[in-house]
VMD Tcl script that builds the backbone (N, CA, C; Angstrom):
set m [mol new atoms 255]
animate dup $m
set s [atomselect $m all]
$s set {name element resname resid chain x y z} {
  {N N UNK 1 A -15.713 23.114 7.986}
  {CA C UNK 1 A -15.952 24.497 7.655}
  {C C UNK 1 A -17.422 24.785 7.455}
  {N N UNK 2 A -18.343 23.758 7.507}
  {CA C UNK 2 A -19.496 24.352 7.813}
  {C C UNK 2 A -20.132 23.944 5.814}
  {N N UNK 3 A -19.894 23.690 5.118}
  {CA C UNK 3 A -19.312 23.353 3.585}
  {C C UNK 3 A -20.666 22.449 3.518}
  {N N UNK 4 A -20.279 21.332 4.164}
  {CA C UNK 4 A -21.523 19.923 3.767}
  {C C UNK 4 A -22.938 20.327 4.453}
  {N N UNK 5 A -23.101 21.136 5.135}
  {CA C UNK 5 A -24.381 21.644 4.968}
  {C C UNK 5 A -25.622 22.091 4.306}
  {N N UNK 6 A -26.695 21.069 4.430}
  {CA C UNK 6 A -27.314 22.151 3.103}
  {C C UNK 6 A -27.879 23.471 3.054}
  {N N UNK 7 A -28.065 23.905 4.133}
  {CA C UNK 7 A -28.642 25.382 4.564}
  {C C UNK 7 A -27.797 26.075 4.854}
  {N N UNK 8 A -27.442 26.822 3.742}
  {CA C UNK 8 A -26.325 27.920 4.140}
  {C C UNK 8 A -26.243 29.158 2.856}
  {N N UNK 9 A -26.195 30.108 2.965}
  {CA C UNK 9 A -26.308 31.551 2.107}
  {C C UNK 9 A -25.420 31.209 1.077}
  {N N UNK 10 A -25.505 32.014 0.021}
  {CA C UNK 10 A -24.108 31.997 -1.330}
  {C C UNK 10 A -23.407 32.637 -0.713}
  {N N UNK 11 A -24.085 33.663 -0.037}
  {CA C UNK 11 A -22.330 34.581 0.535}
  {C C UNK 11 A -21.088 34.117 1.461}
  {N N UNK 12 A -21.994 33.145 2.143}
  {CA C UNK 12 A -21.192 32.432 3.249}
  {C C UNK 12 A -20.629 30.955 2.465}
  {N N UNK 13 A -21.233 30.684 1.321}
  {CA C UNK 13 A -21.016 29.295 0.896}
  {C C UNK 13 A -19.261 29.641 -0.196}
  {N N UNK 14 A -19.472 30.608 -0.534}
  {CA C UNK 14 A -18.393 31.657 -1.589}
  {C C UNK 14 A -16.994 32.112 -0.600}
  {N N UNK 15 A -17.514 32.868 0.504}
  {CA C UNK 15 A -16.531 33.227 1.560}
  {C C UNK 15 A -15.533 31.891 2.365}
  {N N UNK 16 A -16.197 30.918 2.467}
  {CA C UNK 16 A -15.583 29.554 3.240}
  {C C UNK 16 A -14.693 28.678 1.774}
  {N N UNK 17 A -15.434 28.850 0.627}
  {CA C UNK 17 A -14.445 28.351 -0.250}
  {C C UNK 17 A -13.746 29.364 -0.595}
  {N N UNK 18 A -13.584 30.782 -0.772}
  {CA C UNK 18 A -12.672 31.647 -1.183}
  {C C UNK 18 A -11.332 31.188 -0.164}
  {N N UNK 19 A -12.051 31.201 1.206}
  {CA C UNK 19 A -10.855 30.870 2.475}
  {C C UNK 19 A -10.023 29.022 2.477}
  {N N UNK 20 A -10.826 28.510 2.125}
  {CA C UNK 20 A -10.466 27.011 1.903}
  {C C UNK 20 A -9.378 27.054 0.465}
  {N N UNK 21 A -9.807 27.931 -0.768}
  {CA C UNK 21 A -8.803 27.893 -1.636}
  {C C UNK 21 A -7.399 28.802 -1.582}
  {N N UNK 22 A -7.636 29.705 -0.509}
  {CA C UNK 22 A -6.515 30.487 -0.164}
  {C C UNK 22 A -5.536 29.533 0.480}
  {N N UNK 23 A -6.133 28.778 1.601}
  {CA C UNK 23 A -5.052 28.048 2.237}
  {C C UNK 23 A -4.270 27.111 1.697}
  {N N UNK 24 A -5.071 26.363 0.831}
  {CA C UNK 24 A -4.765 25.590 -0.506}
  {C C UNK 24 A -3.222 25.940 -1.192}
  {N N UNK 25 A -3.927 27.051 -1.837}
  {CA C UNK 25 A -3.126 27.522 -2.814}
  {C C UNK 25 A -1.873 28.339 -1.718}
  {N N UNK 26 A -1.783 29.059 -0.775}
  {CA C UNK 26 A -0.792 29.083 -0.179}
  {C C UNK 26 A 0.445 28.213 0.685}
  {N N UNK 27 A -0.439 26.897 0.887}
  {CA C UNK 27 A 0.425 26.025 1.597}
  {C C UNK 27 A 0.621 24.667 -0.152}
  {N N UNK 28 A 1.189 24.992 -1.337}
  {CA C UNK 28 A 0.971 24.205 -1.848}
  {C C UNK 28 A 1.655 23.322 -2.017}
  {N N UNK 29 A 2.946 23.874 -2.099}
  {CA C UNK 29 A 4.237 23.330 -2.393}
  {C C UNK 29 A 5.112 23.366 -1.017}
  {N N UNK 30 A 4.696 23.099 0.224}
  {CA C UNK 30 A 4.861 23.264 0.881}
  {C C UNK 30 A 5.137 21.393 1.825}
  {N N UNK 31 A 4.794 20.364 1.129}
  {CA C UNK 31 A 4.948 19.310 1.943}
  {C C UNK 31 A 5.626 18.555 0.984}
  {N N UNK 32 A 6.801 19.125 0.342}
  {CA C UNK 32 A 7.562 18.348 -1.307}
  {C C UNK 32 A 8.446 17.311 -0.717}
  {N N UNK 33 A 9.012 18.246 0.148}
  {CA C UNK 33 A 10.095 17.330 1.178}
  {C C UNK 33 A 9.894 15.957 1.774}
  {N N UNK 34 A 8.797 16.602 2.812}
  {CA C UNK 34 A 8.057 14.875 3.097}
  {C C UNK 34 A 7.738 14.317 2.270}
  {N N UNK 35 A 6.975 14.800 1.089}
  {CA C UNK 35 A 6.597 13.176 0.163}
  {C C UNK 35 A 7.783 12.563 -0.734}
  {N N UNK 36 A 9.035 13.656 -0.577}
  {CA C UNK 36 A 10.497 12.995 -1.388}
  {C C UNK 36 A 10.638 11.724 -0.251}
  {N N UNK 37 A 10.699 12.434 0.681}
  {CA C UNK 37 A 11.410 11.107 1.947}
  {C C UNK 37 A 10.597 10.109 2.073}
  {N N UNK 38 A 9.182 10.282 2.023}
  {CA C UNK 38 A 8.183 8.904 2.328}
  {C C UNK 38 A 8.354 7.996 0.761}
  {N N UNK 39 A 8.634 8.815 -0.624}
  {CA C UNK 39 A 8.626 7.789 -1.681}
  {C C UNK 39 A 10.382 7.384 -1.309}
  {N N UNK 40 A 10.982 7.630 -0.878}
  {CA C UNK 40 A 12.214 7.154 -1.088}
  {C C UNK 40 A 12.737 6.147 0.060}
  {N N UNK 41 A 11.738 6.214 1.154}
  {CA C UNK 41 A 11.285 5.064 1.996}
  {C C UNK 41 A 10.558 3.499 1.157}
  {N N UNK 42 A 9.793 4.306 0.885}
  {CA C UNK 42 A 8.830 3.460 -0.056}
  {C C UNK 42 A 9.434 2.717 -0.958}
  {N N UNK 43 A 10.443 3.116 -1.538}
  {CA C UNK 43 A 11.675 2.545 -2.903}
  {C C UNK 43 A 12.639 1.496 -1.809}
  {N N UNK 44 A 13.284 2.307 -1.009}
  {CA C UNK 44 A 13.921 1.070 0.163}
  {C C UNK 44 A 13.345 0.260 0.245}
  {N N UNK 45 A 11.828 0.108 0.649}
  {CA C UNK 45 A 11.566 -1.129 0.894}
  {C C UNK 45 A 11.053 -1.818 -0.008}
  {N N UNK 46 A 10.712 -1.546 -1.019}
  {CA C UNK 46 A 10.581 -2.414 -2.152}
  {C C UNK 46 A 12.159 -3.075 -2.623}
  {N N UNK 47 A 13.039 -2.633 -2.772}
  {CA C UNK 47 A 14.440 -3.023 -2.931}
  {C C UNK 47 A 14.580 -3.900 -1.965}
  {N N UNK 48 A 14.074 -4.097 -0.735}
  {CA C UNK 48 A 14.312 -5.001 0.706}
  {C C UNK 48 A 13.317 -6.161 0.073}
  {N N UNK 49 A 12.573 -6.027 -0.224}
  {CA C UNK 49 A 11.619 -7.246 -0.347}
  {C C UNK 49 A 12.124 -8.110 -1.775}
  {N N UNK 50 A 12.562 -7.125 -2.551}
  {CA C UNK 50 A 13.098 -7.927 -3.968}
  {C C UNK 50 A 14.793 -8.571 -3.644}
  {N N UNK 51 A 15.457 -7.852 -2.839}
  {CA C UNK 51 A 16.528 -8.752 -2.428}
  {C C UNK 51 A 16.486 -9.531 -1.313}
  {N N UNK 52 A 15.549 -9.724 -0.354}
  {CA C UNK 52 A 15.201 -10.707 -0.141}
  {C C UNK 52 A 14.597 -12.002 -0.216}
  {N N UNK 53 A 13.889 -11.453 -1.754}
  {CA C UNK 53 A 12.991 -13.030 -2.327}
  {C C UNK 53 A 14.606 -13.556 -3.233}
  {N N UNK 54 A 15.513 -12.631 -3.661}
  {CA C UNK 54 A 16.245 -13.030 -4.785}
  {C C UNK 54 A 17.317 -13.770 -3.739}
  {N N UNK 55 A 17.738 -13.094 -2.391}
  {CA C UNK 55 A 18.479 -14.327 -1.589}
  {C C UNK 55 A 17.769 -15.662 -0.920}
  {N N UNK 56 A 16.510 -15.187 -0.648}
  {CA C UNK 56 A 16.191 -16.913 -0.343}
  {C C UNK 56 A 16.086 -17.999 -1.395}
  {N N UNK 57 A 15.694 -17.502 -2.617}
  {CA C UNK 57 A 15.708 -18.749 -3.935}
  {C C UNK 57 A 17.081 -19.025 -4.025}
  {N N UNK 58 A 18.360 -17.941 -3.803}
  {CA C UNK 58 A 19.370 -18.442 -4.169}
  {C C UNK 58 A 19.921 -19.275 -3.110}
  {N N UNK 59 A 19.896 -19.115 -1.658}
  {CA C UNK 59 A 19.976 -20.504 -0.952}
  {C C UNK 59 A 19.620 -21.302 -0.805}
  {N N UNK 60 A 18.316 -21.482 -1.060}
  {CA C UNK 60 A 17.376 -22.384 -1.645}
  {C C UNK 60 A 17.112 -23.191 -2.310}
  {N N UNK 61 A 17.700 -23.200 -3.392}
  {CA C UNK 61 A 17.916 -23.436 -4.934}
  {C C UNK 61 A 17.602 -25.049 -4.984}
  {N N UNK 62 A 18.269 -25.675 -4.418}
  {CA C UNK 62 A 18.151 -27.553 -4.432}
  {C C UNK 62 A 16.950 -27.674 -3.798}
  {N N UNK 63 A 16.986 -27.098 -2.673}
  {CA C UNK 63 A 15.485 -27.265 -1.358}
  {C C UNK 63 A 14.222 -27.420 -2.196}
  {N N UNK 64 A 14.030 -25.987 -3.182}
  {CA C UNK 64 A 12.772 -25.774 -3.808}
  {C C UNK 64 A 12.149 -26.812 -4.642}
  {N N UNK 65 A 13.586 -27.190 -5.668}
  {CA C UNK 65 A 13.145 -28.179 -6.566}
  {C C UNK 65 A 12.608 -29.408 -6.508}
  {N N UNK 66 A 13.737 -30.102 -4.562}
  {CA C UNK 66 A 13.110 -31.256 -4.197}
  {C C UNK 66 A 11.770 -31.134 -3.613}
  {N N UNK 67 A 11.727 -29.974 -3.046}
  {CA C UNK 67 A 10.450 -30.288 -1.805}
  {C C UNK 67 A 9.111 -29.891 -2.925}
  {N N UNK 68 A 8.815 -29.505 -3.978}
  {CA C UNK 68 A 7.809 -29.491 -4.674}
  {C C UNK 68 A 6.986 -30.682 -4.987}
  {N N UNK 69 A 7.752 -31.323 -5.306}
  {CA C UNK 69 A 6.673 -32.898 -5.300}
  {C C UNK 69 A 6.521 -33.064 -3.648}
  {N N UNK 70 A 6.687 -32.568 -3.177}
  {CA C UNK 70 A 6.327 -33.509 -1.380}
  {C C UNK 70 A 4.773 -32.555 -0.788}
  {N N UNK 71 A 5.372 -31.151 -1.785}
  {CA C UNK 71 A 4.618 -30.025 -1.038}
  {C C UNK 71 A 3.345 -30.481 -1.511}
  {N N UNK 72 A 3.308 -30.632 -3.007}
  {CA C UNK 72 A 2.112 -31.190 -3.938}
  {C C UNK 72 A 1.121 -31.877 -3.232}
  {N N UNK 73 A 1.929 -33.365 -2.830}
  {CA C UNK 73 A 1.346 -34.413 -1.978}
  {C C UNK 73 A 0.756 -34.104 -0.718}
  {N N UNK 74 A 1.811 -33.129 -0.307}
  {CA C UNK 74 A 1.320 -32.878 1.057}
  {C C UNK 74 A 0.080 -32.179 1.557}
  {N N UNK 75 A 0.127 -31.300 0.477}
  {CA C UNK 75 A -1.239 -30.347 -0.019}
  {C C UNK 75 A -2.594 -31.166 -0.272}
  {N N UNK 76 A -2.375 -32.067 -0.936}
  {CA C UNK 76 A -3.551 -33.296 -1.681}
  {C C UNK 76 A -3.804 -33.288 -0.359}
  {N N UNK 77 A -2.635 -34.200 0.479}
  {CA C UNK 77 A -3.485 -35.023 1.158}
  {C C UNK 77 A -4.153 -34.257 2.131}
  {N N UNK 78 A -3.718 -32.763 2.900}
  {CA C UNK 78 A -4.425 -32.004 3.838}
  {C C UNK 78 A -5.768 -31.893 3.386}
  {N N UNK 79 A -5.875 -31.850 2.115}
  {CA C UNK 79 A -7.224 -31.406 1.121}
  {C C UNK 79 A -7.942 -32.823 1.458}
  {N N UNK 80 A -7.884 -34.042 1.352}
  {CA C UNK 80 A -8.115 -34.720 1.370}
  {C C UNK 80 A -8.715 -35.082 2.596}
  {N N UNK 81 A -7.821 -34.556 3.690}
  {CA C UNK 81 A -8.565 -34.656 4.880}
  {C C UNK 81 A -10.087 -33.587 5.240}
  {N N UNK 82 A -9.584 -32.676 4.841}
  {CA C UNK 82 A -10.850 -31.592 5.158}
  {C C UNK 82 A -11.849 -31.792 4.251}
  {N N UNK 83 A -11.960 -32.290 3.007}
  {CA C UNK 83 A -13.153 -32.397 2.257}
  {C C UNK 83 A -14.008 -33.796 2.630}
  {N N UNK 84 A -15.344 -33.914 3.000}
  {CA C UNK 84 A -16.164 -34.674 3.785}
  {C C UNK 84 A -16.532 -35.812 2.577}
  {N N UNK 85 A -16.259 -36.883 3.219}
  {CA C UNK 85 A -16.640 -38.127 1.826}
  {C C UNK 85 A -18.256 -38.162 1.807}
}
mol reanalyze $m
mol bondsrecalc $m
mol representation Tube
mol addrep $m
């Protein structure tokens, strides 16, 4: 709108925000709908990601406990390789 300029009149600087707050204030309540549906997207998939961490631990369950000491080791020793003697 011509706004971030620095050379510009009060009358014209007053007239472009009078018109910028009209549109504002007329379109305000006007996008309620879409942001119901995008947060309630947004909630789905948070519910997708929390019942999916809560079904893989639960099939999981023996896997996790054994493979932690292996993962440990296994970790050392990758470390072990990449750090220069």
């Amino acid at each position: 709108m011509g706004l971030d300029m620095g050379i510009i009149s009060e009358n014209d600087k007053k007239n472009k925000k009078k018109l910028l707050l009209d549109y504002l204030y007329t379109n305000l309540k006007s996008h309620n709908l879409w942001a119901y549906k995008y947060l309630f997207c947004e909630f789905l998939a948070l519910i997708n990601i929390f019942g999916n961490a809560v079904k893989m631990f639960s099939s999981f369950k023996i896997d996790f406990k054994l493979s932690s000491k292996f993962q440990v080791r296994f970790s050392s020793w990758i470390y072990s390789l990449m750090v220069p003697f």
